[in-house]
C-alpha positions as CSV (number, residue, x, y, z in Angstrom):
1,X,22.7,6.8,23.5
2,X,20.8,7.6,20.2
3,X,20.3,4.3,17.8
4,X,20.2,4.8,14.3
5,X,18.8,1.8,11.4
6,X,21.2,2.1,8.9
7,X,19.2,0.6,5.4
8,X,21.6,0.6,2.6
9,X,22.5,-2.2,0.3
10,X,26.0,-0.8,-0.7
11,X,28.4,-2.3,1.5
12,X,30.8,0.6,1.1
13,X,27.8,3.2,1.8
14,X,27.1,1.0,4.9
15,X,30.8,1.1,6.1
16,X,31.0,4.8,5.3
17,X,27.7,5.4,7.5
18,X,28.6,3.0,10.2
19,X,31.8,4.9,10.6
20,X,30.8,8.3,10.6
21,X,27.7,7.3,12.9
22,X,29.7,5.6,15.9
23,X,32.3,8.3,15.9
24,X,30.1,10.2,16.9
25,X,28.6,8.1,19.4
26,X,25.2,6.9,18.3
27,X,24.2,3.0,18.1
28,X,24.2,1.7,14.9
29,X,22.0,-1.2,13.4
30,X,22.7,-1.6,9.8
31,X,20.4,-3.9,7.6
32,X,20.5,-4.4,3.9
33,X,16.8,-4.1,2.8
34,X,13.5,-2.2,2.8
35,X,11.6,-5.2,4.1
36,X,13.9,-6.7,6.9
37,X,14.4,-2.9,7.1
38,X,10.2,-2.5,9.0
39,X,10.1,-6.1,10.0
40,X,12.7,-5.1,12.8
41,X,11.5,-1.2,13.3
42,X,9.6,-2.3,17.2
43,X,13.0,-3.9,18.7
44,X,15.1,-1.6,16.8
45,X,13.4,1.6,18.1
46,X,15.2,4.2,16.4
47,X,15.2,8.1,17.0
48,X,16.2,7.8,13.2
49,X,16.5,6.3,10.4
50,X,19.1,6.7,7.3
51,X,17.6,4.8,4.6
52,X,18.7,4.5,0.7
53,X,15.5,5.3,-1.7
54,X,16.7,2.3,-3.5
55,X,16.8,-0.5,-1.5
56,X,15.4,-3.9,-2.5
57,X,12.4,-5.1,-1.0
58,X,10.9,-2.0,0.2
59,X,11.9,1.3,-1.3
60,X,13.3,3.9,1.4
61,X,10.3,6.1,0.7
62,X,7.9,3.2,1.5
63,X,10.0,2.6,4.4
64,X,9.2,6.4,5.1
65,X,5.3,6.4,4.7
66,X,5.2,3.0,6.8
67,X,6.7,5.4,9.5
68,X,5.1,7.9,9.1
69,X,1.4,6.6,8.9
70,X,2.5,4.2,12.3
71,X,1.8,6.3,15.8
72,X,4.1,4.1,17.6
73,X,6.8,5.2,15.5
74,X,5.8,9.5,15.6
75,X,8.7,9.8,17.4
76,X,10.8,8.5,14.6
77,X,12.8,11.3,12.0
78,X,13.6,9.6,9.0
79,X,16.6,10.9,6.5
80,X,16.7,9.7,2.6
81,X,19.6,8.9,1.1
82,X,20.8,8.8,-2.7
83,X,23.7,8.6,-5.2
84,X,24.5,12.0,-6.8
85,X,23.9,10.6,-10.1
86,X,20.7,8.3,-9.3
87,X,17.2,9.6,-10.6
88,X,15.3,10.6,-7.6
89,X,12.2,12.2,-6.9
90,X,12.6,14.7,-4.1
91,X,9.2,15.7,-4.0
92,X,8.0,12.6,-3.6
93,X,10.0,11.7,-0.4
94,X,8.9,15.3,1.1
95,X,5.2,13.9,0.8
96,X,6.3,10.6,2.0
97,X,6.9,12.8,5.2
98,X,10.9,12.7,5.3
99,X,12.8,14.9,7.6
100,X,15.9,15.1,5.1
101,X,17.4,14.1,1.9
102,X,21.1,13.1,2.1
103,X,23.3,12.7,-1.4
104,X,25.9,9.8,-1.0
105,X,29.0,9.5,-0.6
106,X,28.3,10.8,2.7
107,X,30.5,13.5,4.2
108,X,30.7,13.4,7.8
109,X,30.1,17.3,8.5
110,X,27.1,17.1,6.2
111,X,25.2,13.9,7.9
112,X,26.2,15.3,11.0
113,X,24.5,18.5,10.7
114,X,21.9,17.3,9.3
115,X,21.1,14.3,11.9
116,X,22.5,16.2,15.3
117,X,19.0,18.5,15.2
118,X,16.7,15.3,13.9
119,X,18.3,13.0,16.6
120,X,17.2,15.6,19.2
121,X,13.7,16.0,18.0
122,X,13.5,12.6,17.9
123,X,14.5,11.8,21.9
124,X,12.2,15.2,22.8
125,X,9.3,13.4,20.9
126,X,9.6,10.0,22.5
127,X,10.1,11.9,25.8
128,X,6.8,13.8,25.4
129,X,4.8,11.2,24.7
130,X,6.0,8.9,27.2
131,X,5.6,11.7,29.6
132,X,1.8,12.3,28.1
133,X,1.0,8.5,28.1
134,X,2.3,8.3,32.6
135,X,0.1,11.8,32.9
136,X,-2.7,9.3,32.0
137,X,-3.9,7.6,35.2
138,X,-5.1,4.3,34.6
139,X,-8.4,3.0,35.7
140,X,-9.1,1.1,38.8
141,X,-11.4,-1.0,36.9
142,X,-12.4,-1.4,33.5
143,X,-16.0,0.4,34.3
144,X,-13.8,3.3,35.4
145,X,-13.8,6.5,32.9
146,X,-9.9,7.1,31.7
147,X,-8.8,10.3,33.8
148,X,-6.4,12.7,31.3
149,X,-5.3,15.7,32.7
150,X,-5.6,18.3,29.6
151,X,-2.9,20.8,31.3
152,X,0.1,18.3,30.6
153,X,-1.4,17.2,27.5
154,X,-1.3,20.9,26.4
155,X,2.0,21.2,28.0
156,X,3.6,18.5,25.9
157,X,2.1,19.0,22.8
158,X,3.4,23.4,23.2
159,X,7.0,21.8,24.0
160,X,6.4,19.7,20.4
161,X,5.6,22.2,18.5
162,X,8.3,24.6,20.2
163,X,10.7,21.6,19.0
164,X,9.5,21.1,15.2
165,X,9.2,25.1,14.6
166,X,12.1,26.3,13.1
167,X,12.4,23.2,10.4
168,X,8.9,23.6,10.0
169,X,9.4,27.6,9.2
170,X,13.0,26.6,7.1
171,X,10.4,24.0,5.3
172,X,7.8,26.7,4.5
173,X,10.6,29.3,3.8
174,X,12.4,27.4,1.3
175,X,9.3,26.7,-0.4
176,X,8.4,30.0,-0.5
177,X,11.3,31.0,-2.3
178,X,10.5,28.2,-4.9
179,X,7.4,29.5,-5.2
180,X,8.6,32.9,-6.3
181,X,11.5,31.9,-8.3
182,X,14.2,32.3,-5.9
C-alpha cells in the first residue's frame, strides 16, 4: 500500500484529503506544518507528498526543495497544493522541482488523476534504486574495491527514464506552447 504525508493546516482541507486519499486505498499520515512536516519525512517514507504552499513553519515549497535536494528521498513525487483565491507563485514551485500543483477544495477525480501516475513513479523509483543499491556487491573487507555491475545500473536508470518520459515531454510541451503564445 502507497503512504501519502498529508501537510495542511486547514482541518477541513485535511479531512477532505484524508477522505478522498483512503478511499482509494493509500496510507495516510496527515501533519499540520512544514517543519514537523521534514522532521518525520525518514519514518514516514512516502511515495508522495500533498503539501499546502502555505503551511506554518516551513512553506510547502521549502518542504519541496528539502526533497528534492535529499537523495534518500529521489524517490519521493511531491504535489503543491493552494486555495483558488491565494497568491501563488507557480513558477516558483516548478523550480522548487514539484511534480504538480493542486487548487483546493480538492475534487476527488482531479487529485486522483493527478496522484494515480505520481504514486506509480514513485514505487518504480524506490524499486529501482533498491534494486541498483542489492546489484552492488559488498566488499569482503574494507581493503576490497566496491564491485558495480554497469549493465543493471544501465538497466535501471533506462527503466527510469522510460518511467519519467511522457511528464517530462507534457512538461516540455506545455512550455512550449507558453513559449509561443499558445
Amino acid at each position: 500500500m502507497s503512504r501519502i504525508l498529508l501537510a495542511d493546516d486547514s482541518p477541513h482541507a485535511q479531512r477532505m484529503g484524508e477522505r478522498i486519499l483512503r478511499e482509494e486505498g493509500f496510507e495516510v499520515v496527515s501533519l499540520t506544518d512544514g517543519e514537523t512536516s521534514l522532521l518525520r519525512l525518514a519514518d514516514v517514507d512516502p511515495d508522495l507528498i500533498l503539501a499546502d504552499v502555505f503551511l506554518p513553519g516551513k512553506s510547502g515549497i521549502e518542504i519541496c526543495r528539502h526533497v528534492k535536494g535529499d537523495a534518500r528521498f529521489r524517490h519521493v513525487r511531491v504535489v503543491l497544493t493552494a486555495g483558488l483565491l491565494e497568491p501563488f507563485d507557480e513558477e516558483e514551485a516548478k523550480q522548487a522541482g514539484c511534480d504538480a500543483i493542486l487548487k483546493k477544495p480538492f475534487e476527488a477525480s482531479k487529485v486522483m488523476e493527478t496522484i494515480h501516475p505520481l504514486v506509480k513513479e514513485a514505487q518504480l523509483a524506490r524499486g529501482l534504486f533498491a534494486e541498483a543499491l542489492a546489484s552492488v556487491s559488498p566488499p569482503p573487507d574494507a581493503a576490497a574495491p566496491l564491485v558495480i555491475d554497469p549493465e543493471r545500473v544501465q538497466a535501471a536508470v533506462t527503466l527510469a527514464l522510460d518511467a519519467a518520459l511522457p511528464a517530462l515531454v507534457h512538461e516540455i510541451t506545455e512550455r512550449v506552447l507558453i513559449a509561443l503564445g499558445g
